[in-house]
C-alpha positions as CSV (number, residue, x, y, z in Angstrom):
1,X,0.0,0.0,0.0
2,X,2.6,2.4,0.8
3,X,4.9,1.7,-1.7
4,X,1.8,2.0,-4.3
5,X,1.4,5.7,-2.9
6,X,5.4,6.2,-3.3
7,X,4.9,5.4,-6.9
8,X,2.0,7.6,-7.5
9,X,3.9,10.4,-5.9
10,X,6.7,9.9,-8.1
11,X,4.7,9.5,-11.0
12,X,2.7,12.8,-10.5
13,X,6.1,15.0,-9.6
14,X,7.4,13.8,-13.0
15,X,4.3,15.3,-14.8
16,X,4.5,18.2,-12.9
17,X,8.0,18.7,-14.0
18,X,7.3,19.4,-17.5
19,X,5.0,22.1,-16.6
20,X,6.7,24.4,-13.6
21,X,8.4,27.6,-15.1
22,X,11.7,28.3,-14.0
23,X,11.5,31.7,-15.0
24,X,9.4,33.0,-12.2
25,X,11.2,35.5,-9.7
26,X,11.5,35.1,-5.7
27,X,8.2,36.9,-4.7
28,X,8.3,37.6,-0.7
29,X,4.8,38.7,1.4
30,X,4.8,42.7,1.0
31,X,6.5,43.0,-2.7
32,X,4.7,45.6,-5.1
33,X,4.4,43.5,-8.0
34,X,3.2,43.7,-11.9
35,X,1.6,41.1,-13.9
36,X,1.2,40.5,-17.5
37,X,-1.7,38.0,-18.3
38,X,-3.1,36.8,-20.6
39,X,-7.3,37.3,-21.0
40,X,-9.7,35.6,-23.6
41,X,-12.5,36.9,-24.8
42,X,-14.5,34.8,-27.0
43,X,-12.3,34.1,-30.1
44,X,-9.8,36.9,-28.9
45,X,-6.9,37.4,-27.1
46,X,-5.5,40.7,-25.3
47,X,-3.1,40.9,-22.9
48,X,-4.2,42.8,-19.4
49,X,-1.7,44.4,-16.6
50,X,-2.4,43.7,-13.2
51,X,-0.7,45.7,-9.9
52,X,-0.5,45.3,-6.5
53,X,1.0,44.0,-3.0
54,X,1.5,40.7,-2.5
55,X,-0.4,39.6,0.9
56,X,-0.5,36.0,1.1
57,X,1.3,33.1,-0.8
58,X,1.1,29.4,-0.5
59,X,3.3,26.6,-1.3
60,X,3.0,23.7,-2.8
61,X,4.6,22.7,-6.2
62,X,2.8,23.5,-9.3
63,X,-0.1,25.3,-7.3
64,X,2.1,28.0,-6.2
65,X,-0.5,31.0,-5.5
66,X,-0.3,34.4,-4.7
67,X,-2.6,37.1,-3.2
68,X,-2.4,40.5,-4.5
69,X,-4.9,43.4,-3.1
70,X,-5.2,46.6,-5.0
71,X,-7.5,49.6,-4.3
72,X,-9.3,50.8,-7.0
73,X,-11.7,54.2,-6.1
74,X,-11.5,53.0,-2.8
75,X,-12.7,49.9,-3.1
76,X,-10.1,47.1,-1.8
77,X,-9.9,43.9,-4.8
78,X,-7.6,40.6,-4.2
79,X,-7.3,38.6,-6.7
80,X,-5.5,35.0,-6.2
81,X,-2.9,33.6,-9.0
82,X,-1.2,31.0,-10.1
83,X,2.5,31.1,-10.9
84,X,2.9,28.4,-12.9
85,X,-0.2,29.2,-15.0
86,X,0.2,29.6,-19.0
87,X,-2.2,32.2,-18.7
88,X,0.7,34.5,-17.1
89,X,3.4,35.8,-19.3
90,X,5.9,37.5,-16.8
91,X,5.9,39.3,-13.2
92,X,7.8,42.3,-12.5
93,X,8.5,43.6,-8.7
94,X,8.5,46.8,-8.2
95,X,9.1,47.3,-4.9
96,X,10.0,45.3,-1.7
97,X,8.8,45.8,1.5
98,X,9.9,45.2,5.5
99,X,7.2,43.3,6.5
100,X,7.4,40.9,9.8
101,X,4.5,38.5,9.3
102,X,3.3,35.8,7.1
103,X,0.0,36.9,6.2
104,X,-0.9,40.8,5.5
105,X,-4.7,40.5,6.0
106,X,-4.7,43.5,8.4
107,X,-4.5,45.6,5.1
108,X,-8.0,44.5,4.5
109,X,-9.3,46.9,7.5
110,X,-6.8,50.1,6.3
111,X,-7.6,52.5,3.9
112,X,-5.5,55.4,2.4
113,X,-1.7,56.1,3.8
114,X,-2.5,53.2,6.4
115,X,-1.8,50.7,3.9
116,X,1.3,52.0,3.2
117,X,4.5,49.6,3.7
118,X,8.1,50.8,4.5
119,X,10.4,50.1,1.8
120,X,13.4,47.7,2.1
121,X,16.4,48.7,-0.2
């Protein structure tokens, strides 16, 4: 039994190989970050830019995800994605931030210079 679950494991991380991009840069929590993706509509394709802060990020081989908030007219958006998805053609970070915890769901109750985030250089 457990060698039958060894194999399947093995199996899967082989697949999974083909498909993770190597190309995807060392996102920490707190990074300002820019996203090229791509977005189809009907028949069409067009590609969209996407920015924001980087507030949560998980872990686990090809379904690496990250979180990004954004404030558009005041209204707070977060919008999960996944890094190894086709769909994305490159990230660029902006900016990095000093940040001392995992998670940055208190920026969900801030507004305005609160959400601000000191710079690391």
């Amino acid at each position: 039994m457990i060698k039958k679950l060894k194999q399947q494991k093995n199996l899967i991380n082989k697949i999974e190989k083909e498909y993770i991009k190597k190309d995807v840069p060392n996102i920490e929590i707190g990074d300002s970050i820019k996203i090229k993706k791509i977005i189809q509509e009907g028949n069409k394709e067009r590609i969209q830019m996407s920015e924001g802060v980087v507030i949560s990020k998980n872990h686990s081989q090809i379904n690496r995800t990250i979180t990004v908030r954004k404030t558009i007219q005041n209204i707070g958006v977060e919008r999960i994605y996944l890094l190894h998805s086709p769909q994305i053609l490159n990230i660029n970070i902006i900016k990095k931030s000093k940040v001392k915890r995992s998670k940055l769901y208190y920026l969900r109750n801030r507004s305005g210079k609160a959400t601000r985030l000191k710079q690391k250089f």
